[in-house]
C-alpha positions in Angstrom: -7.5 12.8 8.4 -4.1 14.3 7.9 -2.0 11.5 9.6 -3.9 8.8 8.2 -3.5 10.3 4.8 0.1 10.9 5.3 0.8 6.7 5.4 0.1 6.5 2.4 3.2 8.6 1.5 5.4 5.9 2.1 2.9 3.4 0.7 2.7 5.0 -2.6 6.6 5.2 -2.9 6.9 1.4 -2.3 4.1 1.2 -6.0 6.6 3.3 -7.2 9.1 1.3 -7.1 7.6 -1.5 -8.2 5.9 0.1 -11.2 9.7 1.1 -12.5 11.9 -1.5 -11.1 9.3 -4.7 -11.2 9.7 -4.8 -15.2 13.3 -3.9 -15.7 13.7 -7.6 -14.0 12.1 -9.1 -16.7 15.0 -12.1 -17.2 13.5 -13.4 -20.7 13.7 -9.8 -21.7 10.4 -10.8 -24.1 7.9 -7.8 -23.7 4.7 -9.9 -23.7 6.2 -11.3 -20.2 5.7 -8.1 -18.7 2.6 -7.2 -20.2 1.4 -10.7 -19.0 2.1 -10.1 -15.9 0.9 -6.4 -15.9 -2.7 -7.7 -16.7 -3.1 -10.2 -13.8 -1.7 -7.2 -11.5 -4.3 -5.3 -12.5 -7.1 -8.3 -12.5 -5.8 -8.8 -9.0 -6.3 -5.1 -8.1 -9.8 -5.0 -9.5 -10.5 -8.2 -8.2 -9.2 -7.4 -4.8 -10.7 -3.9 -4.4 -14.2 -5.5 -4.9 -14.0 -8.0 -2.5 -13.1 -5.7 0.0 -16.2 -3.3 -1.1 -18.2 -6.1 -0.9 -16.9 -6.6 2.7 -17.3 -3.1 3.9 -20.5 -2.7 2.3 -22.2 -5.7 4.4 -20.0 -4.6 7.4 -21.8 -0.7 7.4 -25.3 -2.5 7.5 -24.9 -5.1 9.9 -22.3 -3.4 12.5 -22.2 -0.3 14.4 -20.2 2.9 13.7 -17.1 2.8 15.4 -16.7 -1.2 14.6 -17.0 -0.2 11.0 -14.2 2.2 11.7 -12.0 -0.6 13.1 -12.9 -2.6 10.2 -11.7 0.2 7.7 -8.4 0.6 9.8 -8.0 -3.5 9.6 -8.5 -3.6 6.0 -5.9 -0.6 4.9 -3.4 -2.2 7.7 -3.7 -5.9 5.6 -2.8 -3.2 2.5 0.2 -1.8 4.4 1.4 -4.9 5.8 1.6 -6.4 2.2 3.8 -3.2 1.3 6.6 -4.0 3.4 6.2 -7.9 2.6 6.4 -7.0 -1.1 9.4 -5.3 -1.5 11.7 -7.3 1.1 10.4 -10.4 -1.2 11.8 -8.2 -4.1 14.9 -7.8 -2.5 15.8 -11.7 -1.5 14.7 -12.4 -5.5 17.3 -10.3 -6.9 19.6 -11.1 -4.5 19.0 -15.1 -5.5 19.3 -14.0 -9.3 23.1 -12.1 -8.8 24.1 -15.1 -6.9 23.2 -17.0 -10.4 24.2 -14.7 -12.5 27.5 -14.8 -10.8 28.0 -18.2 -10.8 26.9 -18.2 -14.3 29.7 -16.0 -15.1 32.4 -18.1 -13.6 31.4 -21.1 -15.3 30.3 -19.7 -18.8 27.0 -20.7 -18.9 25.0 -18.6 -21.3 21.6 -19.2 -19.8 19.0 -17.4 -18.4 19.6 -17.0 -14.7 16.0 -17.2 -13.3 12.9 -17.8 -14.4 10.5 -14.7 -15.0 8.1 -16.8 -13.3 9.4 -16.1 -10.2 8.7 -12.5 -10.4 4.8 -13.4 -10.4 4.9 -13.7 -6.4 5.7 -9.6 -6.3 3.5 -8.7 -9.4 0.8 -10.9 -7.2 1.5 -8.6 -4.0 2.1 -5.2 -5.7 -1.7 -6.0 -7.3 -3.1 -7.1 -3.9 -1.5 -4.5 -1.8 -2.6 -1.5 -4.4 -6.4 -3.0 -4.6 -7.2 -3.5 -0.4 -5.5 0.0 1.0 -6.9 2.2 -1.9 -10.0 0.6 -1.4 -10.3 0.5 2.5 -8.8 4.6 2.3 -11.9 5.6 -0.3 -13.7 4.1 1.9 -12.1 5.8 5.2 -12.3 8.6 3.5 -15.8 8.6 3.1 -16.6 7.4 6.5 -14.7 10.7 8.1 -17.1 13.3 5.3 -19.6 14.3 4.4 -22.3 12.8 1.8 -21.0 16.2 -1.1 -17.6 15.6 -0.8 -17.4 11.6 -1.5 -17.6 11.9 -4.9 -15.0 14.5 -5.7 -12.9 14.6 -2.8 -11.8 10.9 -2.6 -10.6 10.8 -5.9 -8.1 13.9 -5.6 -7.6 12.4 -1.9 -6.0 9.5 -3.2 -3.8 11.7 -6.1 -1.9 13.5 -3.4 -0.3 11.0 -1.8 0.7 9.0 -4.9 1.9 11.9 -6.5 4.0 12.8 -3.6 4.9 8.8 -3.0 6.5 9.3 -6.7 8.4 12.4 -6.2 9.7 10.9 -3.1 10.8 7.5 -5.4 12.9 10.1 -7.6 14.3 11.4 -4.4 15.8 8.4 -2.8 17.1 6.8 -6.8 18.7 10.2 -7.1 20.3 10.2 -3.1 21.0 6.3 -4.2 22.2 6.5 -7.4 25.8 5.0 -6.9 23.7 1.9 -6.4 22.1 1.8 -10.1 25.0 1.2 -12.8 24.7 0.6 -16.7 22.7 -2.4 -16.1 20.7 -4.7 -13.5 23.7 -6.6 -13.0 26.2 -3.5 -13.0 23.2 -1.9 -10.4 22.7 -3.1 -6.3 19.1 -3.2 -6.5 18.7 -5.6 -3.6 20.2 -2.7 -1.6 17.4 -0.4 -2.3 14.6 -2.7 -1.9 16.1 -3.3 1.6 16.3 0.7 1.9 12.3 0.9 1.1 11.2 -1.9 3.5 13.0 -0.2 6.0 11.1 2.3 5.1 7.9 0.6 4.6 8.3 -1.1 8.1 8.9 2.2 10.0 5.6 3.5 8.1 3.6 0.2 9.4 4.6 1.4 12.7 3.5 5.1 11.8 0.5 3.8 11.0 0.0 2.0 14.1 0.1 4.9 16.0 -2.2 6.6 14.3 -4.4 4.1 14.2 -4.6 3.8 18.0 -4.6 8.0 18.3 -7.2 8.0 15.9 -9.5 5.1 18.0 -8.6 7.3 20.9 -10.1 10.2 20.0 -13.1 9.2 18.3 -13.7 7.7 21.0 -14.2 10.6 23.3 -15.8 12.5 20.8 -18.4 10.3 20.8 -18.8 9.4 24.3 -19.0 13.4 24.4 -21.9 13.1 21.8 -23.4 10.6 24.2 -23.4 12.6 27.0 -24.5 15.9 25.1 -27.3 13.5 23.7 -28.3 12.8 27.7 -28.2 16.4 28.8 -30.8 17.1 26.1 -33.0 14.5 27.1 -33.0 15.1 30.8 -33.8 18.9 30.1 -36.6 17.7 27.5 -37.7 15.3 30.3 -37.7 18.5 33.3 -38.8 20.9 30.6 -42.8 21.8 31.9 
């Protein structure tokens, strides 16, 4: 459990960065934008996170145990993939806008350099991301327990790791703070979304390789459940 658990490190630092850089590139600078955009996050999350219950729920009744495993692992891998897509999108967007802004400079134009429309694309993927793994790891979780801890150890499961994703987000702004000036256009923000999809890639690969330990293990347990299971019923079968 402790290496699956431990993607989710990296996972909840790229949320992080989304929750506090995702707004401060609100172009229109008009608060409803954000909070627009906030909501259908959050819609997407919910919406996203059922589906995916949904899925799992008619996957436990009409597959066996160790597909249902693969099928958890597939579902938080869509998750993880999603966080290394979202924040190398965020990083060619606010790359496009200093180009603007630049040329905006030179030729005096006082007008918005992008519109906050294009930030719906990473609002979309932070929502979609967030919803799938969180749901596919409560329901990993789950799978690996037993029945009395589901209820309160999935929830403080999930804390852990997003705490810790957070205090790592205030570790790398702090090591990277000659890239954040007075302002988002003072600040080289492209630079640390490229930092934390670098990151997020190296954790996809983390994950891989847990994946394929964890499928190799379970494995053998349960082909040594099998054959315990045979030993019993041979000496049931001899038994006079």
């Amino acid at each position: 459990m402790i290496p699956m658990w431990s993607t989710f490190i990296v996972f909840s630092l790229v949320i992080s960065a989304a929750d506090t850089f995702f707004n401060l590139q609100d172009y229109s600078k008009e608060s409803y934008v954000s909070t627009i955009f906030l909501l259908a996050k959050d819609a997407l999350k919910v919406v996203a996170g059922s589906l995916c219950g949904q899925f799992l729920e008619k996957s436990r009744i009409r597959l066996s145990r160790s597909e249902q495993n693969f099928v958890l692992k597939l579902v938080i891998c869509v998750g993880m993939i999603l966080s290394v897509i979202c924040p190398s999108l965020a990083s060619q967007v606010e790359v496009q806008r200093l180009k603007k802004t630049h040329e905006m400079a030179l030729i005096g134009d006082g007008e918005l350099p992008m519109s906050d429309w294009c930030l719906a694309p990473l609002f979309g993927l932070w929502g979609l991301m967030e919803g799938i793994s969180m749901r596919g790891w409560d329901e990993f979780f789950n799978y690996h327990v037993s029945k009395s801890m589901e209820d309160c150890g999935s929830e403080m499961d999930n804390k852990i790791p997003i705490a810790m994703g957070y205090l790592l987000s205030a570790i790398c702004v702090s090591v990277c703070k000659g890239w954040f000036g007075d302002t988002l256009d003072q600040s080289l923000l492209d630079k640390y979304y490229r930092m934390i999809t670098v990151l997020a890639w190296i954790n996809l690969c983390w994950f891989f390789f847990v994946t394929i330990f964890y499928s190799t293990k379970e494995e053998e347990e349960e082909a040594g459940v099998e054959l315990q299971e045979i030993k019993v019923e041979v000496i049931f079968v001899e038994a006079p």
